[in-house]
N, C-alpha and C positions, 0 to 999 in steps of 0.2 A: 389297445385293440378291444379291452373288454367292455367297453363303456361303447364301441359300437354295435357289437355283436348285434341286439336285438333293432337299431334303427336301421344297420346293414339289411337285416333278416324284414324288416316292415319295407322298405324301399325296393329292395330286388321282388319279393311278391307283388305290390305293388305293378312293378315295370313289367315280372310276367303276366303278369291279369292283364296289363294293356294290352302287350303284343299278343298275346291268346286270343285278343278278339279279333284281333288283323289278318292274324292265322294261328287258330286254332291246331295244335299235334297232337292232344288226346293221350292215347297212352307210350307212344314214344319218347314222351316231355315226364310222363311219371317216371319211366324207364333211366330215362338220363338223372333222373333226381335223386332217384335212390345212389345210382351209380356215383355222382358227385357228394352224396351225404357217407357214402360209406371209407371216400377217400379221406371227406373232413376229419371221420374221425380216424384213420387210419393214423393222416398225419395232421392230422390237430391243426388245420388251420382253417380260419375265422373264412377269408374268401371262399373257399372251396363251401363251406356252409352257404353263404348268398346264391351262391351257384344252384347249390340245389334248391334253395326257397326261389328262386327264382325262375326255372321248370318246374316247381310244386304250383307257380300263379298262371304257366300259360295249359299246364295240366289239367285243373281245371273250367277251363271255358271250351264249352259245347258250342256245337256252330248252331246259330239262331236264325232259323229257317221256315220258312211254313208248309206245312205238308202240301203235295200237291195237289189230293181233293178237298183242304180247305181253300186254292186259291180259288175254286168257283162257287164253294158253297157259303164263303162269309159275307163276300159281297149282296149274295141275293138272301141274307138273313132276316126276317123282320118279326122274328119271336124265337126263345131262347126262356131255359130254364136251368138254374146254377145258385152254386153258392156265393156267399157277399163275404169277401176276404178281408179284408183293410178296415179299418176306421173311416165312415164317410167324411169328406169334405166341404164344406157348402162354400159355392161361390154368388157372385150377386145374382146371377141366373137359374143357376139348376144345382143338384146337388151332387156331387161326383163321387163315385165307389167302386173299385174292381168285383168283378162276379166271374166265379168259375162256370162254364158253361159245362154242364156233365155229359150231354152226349156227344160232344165236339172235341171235348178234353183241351181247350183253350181257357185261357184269361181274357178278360174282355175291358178296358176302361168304361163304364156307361156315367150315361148324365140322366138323372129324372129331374122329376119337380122340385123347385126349391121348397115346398111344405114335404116336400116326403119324409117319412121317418123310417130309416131301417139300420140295423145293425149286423157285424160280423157273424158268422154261422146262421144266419138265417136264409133259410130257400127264398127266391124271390121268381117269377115268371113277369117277363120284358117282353113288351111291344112295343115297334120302333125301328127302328134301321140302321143299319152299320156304317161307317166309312173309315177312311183309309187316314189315320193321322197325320197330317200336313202341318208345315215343312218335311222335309226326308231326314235331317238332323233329329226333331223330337220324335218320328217312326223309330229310328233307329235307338234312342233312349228307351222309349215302350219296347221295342223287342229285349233289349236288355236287359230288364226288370222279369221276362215273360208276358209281355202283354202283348197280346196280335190287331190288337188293334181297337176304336172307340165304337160304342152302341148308345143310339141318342133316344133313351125311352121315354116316351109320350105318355104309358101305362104302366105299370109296378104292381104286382099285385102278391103279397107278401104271402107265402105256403106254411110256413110256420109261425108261429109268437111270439115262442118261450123259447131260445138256442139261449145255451149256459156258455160260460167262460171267461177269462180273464181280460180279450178285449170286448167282449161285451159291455161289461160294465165300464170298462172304460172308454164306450162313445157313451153308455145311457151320461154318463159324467160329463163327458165332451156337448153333447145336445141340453142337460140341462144349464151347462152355462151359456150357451148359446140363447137359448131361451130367455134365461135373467138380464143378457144384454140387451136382447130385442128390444127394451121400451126406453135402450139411450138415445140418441140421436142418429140415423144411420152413417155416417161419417167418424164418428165417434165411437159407435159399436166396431166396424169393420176397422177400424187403429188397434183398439184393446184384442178382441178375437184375436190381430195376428200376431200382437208382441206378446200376449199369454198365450194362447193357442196352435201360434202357425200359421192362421187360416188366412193365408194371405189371400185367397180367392174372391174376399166381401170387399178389395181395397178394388178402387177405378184403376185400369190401367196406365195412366196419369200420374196417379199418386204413386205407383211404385216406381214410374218412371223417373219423380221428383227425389224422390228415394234414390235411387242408383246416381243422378245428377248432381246429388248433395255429397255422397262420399260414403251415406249412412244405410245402406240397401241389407247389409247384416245384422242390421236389427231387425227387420222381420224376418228373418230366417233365424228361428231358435236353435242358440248353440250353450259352450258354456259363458257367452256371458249372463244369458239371463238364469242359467243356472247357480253363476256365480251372483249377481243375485240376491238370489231369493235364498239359496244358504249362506249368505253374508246377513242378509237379515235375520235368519233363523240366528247363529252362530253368536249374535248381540242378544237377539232376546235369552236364548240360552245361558250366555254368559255374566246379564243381570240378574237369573234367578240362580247364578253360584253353577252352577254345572261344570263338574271337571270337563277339561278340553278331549279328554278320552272316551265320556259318556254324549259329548255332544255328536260326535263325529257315528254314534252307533245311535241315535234317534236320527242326526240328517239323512243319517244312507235311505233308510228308507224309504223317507219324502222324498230323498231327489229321485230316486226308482220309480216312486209315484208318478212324479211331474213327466220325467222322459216317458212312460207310457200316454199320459194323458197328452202330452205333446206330440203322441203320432210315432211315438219310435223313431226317432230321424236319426241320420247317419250323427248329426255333429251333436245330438245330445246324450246318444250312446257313449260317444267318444268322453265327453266330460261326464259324464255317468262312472264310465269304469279309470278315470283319469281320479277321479272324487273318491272311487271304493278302497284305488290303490294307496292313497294319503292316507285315508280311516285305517285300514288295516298297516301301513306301516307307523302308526301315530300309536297304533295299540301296542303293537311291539314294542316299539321304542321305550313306550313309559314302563315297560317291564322289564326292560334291560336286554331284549334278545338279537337290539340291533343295535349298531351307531347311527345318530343321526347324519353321520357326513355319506349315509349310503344312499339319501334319498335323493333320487335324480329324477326329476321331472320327464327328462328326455326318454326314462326308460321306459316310463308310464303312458310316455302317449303313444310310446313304437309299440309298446304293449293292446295300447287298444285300435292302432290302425292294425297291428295285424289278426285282433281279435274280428273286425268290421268286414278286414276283407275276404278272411273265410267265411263269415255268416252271409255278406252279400257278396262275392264276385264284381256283378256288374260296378258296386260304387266307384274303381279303382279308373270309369273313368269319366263320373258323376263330380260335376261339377261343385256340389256342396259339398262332397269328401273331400275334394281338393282344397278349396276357399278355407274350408272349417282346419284342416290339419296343418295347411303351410300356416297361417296366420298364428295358430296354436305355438307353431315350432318356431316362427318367424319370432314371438313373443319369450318364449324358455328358451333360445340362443340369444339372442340382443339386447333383454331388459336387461339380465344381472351386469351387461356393460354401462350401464345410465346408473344401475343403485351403486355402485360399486366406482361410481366417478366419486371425484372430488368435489366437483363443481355441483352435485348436489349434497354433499356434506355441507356445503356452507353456505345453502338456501336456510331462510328460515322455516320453521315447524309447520306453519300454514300455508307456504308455498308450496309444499313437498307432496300433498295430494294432489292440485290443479297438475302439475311436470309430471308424476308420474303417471296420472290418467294421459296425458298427455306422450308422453314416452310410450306408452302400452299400447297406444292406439298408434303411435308412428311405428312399431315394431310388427304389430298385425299388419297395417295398409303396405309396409314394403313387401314385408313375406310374400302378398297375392298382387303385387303391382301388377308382373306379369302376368296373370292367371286374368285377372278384370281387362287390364288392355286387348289381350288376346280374343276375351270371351266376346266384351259389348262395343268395343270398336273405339273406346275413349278412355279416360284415367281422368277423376276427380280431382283438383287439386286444392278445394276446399274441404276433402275430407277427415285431415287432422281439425278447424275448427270448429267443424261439423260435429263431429263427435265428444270435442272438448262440454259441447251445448247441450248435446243428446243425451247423452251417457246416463247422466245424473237425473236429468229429466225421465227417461227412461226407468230408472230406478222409482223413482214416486210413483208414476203409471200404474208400474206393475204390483206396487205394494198396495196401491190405493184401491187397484182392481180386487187383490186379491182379498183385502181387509173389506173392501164394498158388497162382494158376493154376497154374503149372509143376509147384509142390512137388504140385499135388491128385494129378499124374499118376503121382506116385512111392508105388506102394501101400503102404510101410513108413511113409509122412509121411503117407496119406492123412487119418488119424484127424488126430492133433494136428492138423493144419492148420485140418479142418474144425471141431474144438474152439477152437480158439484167434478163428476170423472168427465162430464162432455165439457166443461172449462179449465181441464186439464188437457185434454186429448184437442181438442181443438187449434187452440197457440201451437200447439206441436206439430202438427199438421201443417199451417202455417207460415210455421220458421222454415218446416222441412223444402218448403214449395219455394220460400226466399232465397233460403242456403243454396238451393239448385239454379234460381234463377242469376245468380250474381256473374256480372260479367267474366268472362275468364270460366266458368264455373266447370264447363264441357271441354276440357283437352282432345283433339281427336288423335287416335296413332294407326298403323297399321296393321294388318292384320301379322305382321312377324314382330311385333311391339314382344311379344315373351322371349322369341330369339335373341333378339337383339339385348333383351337384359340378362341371360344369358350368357352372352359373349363378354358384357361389361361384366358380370361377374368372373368372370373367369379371368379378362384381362385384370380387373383387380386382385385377385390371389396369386397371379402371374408376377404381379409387381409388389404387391408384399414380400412375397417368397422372393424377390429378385433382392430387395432391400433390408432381410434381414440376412443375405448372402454376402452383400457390400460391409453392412457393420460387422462381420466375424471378425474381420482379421483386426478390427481396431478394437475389441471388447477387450474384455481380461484375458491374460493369458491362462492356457488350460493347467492344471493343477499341476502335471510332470515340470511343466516350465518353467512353475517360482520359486524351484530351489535352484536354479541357474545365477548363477555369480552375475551382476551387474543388471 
């Protein structure tokens, strides 16, 4: 029971944040939480705990509603003065940034110019016009976040210059690599942007659709694999220039701190952010003697940081990328150590044992979110374990090539080659990706109860396990009172 406590505790938050949003109780659900937390520990039990984390998830969510005199005064909006919250985004059209609006006391989504330059903390005054985000599924996403809704500025006229801060500099960071990719190939720019960057907004909506088709649509959405990565990379060169494994892990932390800021803070690179801090700092212990190694459990580490994610954000609990990124995580730390711990890979040879468990890793992600993909795009990949067998690795050179390129892009005499040499990486990739989708079979279509229904087979399967380890009882060993029994 103690090895669930904390995934108990991450899953019941969770499932209160959802229902919180369906119906919100405010402070009757804090009410009940204490009262449930005070029984736990009355009588010490673990359930009575999820209870309460459980009214702690629908406790917090406020009902997301829009005042009444904003619903006449946003629609006829066509100027507005506010703060720039976020990290801008650049898509192939315009450039996209939340701004606070200070007389209205709103967030607002805007789009300006694709040359616009502007950064978080600075005042900005918008001309332009509001509407109402379409479909009613992504409204409802924006009001979750706090945003009331999108302003499409034609004009931007920046109030201040100099706003300080910690994402400041990490868009001036974000816009200067943007800039050094501009003289690649634009198809080739808008690949790299999104697997370093995120910025999936430069790819056609084609391309990500061939993405999702292929099996391989998480790789543009930065999580930890590309954090794993890029400290896999570090963790080699590290380890060629002799570096204890205890000092490597206190230089990675905080480059990967670096990268999840420069990567936009997203939910799933938070998650192997603090997934990555909690190995360093149990890896430190360890080599001092203050722990056992058999204490380290991966499973605690990630219930650890979903329920770190979902007090800091609420809304993600029922964001789409918190879902994909954490089952797939959990889908991975329950069902690989079944693959390493076979036989049948014991008596692979040494160079088969990287392609199977790449291979393994990625069948262990794609089942975890089978349901969650069915559900969400209305189809399941069924080339996306070879998909990834392909990507993966590719993937990895991409990103190392990008990142080792950055410096040369700034050297105008290297400018060319450089960008020649990452656009006939990025290219073929691109390519396979648009192949991989096209292959016959490639599109499975299911219904929209496609996650019920696996669901159900889950459960009828632990139905009949549990029925079948019921059957073998009575022919196993007999129980220890029994074999001092004569005959």
């Amino acid at each position: 029971m103690g090895r669930a406590l904390l995934p108990g505790i991450a899953a019941a938050l969770g499932f209160g944040l959802a229902f919180g949003h369906v119906q919100p109780l405010g402070p009757p659900a804090l009410a009940a939480s204490a009262f449930f937390l005070g029984l736990a520990l009355w009588r010490k039990a673990v359930p009575l705990l999820w209870l309460s984390a459980l009214f702690v998830g629908m406790a917090l969510i406020q009902p997301a509603s829009t005042p009444r005199h904003l619903v006449f005064q946003l629609p006829r909006l066509v100027e507005c003065t506010g703060v720039v919250t976020d990290l801008p985004e650049p898509t192939a059209k315009r450039l996209s940034f939340v701004v606070h609006v200070e007389n209205l006391g709103v967030r607002l989504l805007a789009y300006g110019p694709p040359d616009l330059s502007v950064f978080p903390g600075q005042r900005v005054r918008l001309a332009g016009r509001y509407s109402e985000p379409e479909p009613l599924g992504y409204r409802e996403y924006l009001r979750r976040r706090g945003i009331q809704g999108l302003f499409w500025a034609d004009q931007v006229e920046v109030l201040e210059e100099s706003p300080k801060g910690l994402f400041f500099w990490t868009a001036k960071a974000r816009e200067k690599i943007h800039l050094l990719f501009s003289g690649l190939p634009e198809r080739s720019r808008a690949l790299l942007s999104a697997l370093l960057l995120g910025s999936r907004g430069l790819l056609s909506s084609e391309e990500k659709e061939a993405f999702r088709q292929a099996g391989v649509a998480h790789l543009l959405a930065l999580s930890g694999l590309h954090v794993g990565i890029l400290a896999a990379g570090g963790w080699i060169l590290l380890g060629l220039l002799r570096i204890p494994k205890a000092w490597r892990y206190v230089l990675l932390a905080p480059l990967v701190g670096l990268y999840v800021l420069l990567g936009g803070l997203r939910v799933s690179l938070l998650r192997a952010a603090l997934m990555f801090g909690v190995l360093a700092i149990f890896w430190l212990l360890w080599e001092r003697g203050w722990v056992a190694r058999r204490w380290l459990d991966p499973l605690q580490g990630l219930s650890f940081a979903a329920i770190l994610v979902l007090l800091l954000w609420p809304w993600s609990a029922l964001d789409a990328a918190f879902q994909l990124s954490f089952s797939a995580t959990a889908g991975i730390v329950l069902l690989f150590p079944c693959w390493t711990g076979s036989a049948f890979r014991r008596r692979l040879p040494r160079f088969l044992r990287y392609p199977t468990d790449l291979l393994a890793v990625s069948a262990c992600a794609q089942l975890a979110v089978l349901p969650l993909l069915g559900s969400t795009f209305g189809y399941v990949a069924p080339y996306g374990l070879l998909a990834n067998l392909v990507l993966i690795p590719w993937t990895t050179v991409l990103l190392w090539a990008s990142i080792l390129g950055l410096p040369l892009l700034t050297v105008p005499a290297l400018r060319f080659g450089i960008g020649a040499a990452l656009g006939a990486l990025a290219e073929p990739y691109l390519w396979t990706v648009r192949a991989l989708g096209n292959l016959p079979g490639a599109v499975f279509p299911v219904s929209e109860r496609f996650g019920l229904w696996c669901l159900l087979a889950l459960w009828a399967f632990l139905m009949l396990r549990a029925a079948q380890e019921e059957l073998r009882a009575p022919f196993g060993p007999w129980p220890e009172p029994h074999r001092a029994w004569p005959g």
